[in-house]
C-alpha positions in Angstrom: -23.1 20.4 -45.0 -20.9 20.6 -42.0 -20.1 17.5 -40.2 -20.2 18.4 -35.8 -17.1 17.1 -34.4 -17.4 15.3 -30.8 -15.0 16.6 -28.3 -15.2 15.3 -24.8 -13.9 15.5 -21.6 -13.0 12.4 -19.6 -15.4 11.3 -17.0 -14.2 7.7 -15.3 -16.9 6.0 -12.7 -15.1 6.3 -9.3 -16.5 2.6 -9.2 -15.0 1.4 -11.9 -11.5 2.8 -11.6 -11.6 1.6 -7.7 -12.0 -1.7 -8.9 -9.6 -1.9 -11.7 -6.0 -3.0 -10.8 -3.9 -1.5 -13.4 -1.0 -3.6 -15.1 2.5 -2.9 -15.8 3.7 -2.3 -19.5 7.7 -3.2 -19.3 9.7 -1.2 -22.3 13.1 -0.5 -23.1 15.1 1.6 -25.7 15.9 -1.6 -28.3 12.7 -2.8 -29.1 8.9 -2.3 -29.8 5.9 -3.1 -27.3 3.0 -3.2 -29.2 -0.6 -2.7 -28.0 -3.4 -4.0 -29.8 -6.9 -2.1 -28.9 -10.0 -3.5 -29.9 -11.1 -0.2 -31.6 -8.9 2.3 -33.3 -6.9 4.8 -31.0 -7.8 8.4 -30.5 -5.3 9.2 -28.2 -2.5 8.1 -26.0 -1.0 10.3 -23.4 2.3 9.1 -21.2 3.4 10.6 -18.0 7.3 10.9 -18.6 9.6 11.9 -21.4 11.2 8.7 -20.5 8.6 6.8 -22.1 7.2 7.4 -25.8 3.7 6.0 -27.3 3.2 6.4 -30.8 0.3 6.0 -32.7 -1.3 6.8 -35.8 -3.4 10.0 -35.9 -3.7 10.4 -39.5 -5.6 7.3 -40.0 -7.5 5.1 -37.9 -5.5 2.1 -36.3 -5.8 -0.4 -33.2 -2.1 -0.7 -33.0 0.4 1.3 -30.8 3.7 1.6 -29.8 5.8 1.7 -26.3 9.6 2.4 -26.4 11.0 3.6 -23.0 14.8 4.3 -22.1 16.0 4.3 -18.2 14.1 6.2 -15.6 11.4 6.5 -13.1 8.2 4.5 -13.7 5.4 6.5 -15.2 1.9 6.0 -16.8 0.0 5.4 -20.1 -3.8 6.6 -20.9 -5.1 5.5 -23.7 -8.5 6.7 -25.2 -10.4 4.8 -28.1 -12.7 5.9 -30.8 -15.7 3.7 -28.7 -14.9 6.1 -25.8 -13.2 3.7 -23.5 -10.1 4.9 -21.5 -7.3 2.4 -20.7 -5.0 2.9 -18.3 -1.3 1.3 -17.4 1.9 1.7 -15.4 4.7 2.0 -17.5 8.2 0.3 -16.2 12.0 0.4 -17.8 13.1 -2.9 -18.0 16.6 -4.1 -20.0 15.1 -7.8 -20.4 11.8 -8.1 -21.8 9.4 -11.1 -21.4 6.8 -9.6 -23.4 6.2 -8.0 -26.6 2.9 -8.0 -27.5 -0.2 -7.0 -25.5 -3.6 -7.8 -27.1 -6.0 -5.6 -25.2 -9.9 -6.5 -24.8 -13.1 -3.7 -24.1 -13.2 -5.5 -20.3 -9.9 -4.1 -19.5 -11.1 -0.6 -20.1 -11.0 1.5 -16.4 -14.3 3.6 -17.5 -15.7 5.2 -20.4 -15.8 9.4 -21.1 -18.9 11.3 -22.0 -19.5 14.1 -24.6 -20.3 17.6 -23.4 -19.7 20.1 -26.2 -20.0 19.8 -29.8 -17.8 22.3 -32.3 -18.4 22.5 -36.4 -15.7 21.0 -38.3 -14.4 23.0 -41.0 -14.1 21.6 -44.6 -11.4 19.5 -45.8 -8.4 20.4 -46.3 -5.6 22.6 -44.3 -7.6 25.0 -42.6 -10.0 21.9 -41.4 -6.9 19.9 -40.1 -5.6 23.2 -38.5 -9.3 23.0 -37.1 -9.1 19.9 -35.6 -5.8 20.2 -33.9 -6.5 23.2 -31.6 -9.5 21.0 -30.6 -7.4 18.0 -29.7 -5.2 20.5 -27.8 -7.6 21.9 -26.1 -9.8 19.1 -25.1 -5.8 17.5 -24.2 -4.9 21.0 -22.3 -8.5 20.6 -20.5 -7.8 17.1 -19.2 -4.4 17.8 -18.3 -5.5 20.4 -15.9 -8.7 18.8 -14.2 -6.4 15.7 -13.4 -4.1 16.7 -10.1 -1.2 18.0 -10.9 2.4 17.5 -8.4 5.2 20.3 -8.6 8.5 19.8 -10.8 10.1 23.7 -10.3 9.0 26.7 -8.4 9.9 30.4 -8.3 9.4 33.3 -6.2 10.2 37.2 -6.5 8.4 39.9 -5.5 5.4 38.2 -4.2 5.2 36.4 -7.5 5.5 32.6 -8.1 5.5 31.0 -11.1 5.8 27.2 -11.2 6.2 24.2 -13.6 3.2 21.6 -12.4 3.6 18.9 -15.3 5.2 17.8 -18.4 3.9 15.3 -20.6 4.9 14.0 -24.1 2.4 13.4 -26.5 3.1 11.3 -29.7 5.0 15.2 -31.3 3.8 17.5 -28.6 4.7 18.3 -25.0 2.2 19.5 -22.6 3.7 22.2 -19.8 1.0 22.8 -17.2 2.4 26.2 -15.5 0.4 28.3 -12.3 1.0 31.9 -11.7 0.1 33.2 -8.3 0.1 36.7 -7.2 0.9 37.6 -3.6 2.6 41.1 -4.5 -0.2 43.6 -3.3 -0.6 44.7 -6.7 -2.0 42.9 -10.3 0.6 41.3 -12.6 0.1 42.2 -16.1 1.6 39.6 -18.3 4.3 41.0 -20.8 5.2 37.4 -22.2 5.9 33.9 -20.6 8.9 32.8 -22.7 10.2 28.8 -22.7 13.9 28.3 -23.6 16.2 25.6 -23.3 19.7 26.1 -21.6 23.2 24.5 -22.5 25.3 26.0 -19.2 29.0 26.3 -21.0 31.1 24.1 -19.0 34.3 25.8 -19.2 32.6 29.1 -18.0 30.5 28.5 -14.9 28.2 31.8 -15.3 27.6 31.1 -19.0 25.2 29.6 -20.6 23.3 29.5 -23.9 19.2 29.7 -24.8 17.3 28.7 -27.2 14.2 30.1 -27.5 11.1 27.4 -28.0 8.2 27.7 -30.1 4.6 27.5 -28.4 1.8 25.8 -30.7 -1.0 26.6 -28.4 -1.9 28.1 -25.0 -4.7 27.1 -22.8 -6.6 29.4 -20.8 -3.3 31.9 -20.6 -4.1 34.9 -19.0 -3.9 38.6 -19.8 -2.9 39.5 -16.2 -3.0 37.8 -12.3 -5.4 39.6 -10.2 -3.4 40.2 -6.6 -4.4 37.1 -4.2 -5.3 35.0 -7.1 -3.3 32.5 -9.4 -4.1 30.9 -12.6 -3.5 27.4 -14.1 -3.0 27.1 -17.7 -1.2 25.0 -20.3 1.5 25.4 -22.8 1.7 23.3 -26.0 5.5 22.8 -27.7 6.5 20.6 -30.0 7.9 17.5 -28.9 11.7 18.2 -27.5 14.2 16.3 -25.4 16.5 18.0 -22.9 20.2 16.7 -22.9 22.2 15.8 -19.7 23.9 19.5 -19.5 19.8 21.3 -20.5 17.5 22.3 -18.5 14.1 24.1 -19.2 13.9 27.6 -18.7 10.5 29.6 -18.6 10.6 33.5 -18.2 7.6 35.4 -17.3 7.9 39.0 -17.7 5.6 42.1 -16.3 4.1 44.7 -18.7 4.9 48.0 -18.2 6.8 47.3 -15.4 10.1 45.7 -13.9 9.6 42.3 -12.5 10.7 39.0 -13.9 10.5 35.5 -12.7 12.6 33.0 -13.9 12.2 29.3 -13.4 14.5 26.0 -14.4 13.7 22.4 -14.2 16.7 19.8 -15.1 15.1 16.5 -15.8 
């Protein structure tokens, strides 16, 4: 018999979170912070690549992991298997006072509800393959009902493409990207390609790309209607641009001519 796998989409009382004051988690490069949940983690999501939070997701554990090196503040979300969310500011700090947080249930900010169920294949590697496009989607889903701020836009030809967020996920990376058409005709997507760039120092118009691999889209779409513009979300695995990278995306027409190429450098 099949077992029916929960997924759910995160739904926080506005009265809860607007009474919660959220704490500070201070990490740094040389050691662990460790986090200890009173039920086992399902998933930990942090809002810089700054910042890393591992966990295990092959087997069910209260403990997790912050490392952080130097850069701008950032956040941690944290969902258990009880459905409770937890939520922190993450800071870089060199000293650090604290190592260990033990964390109870009346910390939580709000709890999530289940709103769709999905069979779960049988065990085994088709199953597990199962159960990861779930956690990317539900993971893609929350990522783009929760605001979103601009990192790198583009415009040509009445098209803009732009680079809205990038979050690390234990080995994934999260790229939420909006097209918008403004051209006066549709846009029939070709491909939206993600690269990473190395400019050659010693020759200023040279650079080098490497192509990235995708995992997973989310709600990518075949074409942009003229006047409209569509939100979606790209799933790579985990990478970590150097001081002389950026991040390139290329989006390219169908049957036509036009090309928009964005960069972000961290």
């Amino acid at each position: 018999m099949k077992r029916i796998l929960i997924i759910s989409i995160l739904i926080i009382s506005s009265q809860m979170s607007a009474q919660k004051h959220l704490d500070t988690i201070y990490a740094n490069e040389h050691k662990n912070v460790a986090l200890f949940f009173p039920e086992p983690i399902r998933q930990g999501i942090v809002g810089a690549p700054n910042f890393v939070f591992t966990y295990n997701r092959e087997k069910e554990q209260y403990l997790g992991l912050v490392q952080a090196s130097p850069g701008k503040e950032s956040n941690l979300l944290v969902l258990t298997k009880d459905g409770r969310v937890y939520s922190y500011i993450l800071k870089y700090q060199k000293q650090l006072d604290k190592l260990n947080h033990f964390v109870t249930s009346s910390q939580s900010i709000g709890t999530e509800r289940s709103v769709m169920e999905i069979p779960e294949l049988e065990k085994g590697t088709a199953a597990s393959n199962k159960e990861r496009r779930a956690y990317f989607e539900r993971a893609s889903q929350y990522l783009l009902g929760s605001g979103h701020k601009t990192m790198a836009t583009k415009r040509k030809k009445g098209i803009r493409i732009q680079l809205q967020n990038m979050v690390y996920d234990d080995s994934e990376v999260y790229l939420v990207i909006e097209v918008k058409n403004n051209s006066g005709i549709n846009f029939e997507i070709d491909y939206l390609k993600v690269y990473r760039t190395n400019r050659n120092p010693k020759r200023k118009t040279s650079y080098q790309r490497l192509p990235l691999m995708v995992v997973h889209k989310h709600k990518m779409p075949y074409a942009i209607i003229d006047g409209k513009s569509q939100r979606f979300v790209y799933v790579l695995p985990k990478f970590v641009l150097g001081d002389n990278e950026k991040l390139m995306l290329e989006l390219k027409e169908l049957n036509g001519s036009r090309r928009v190429i964005v960069s972000w450098k961290k």
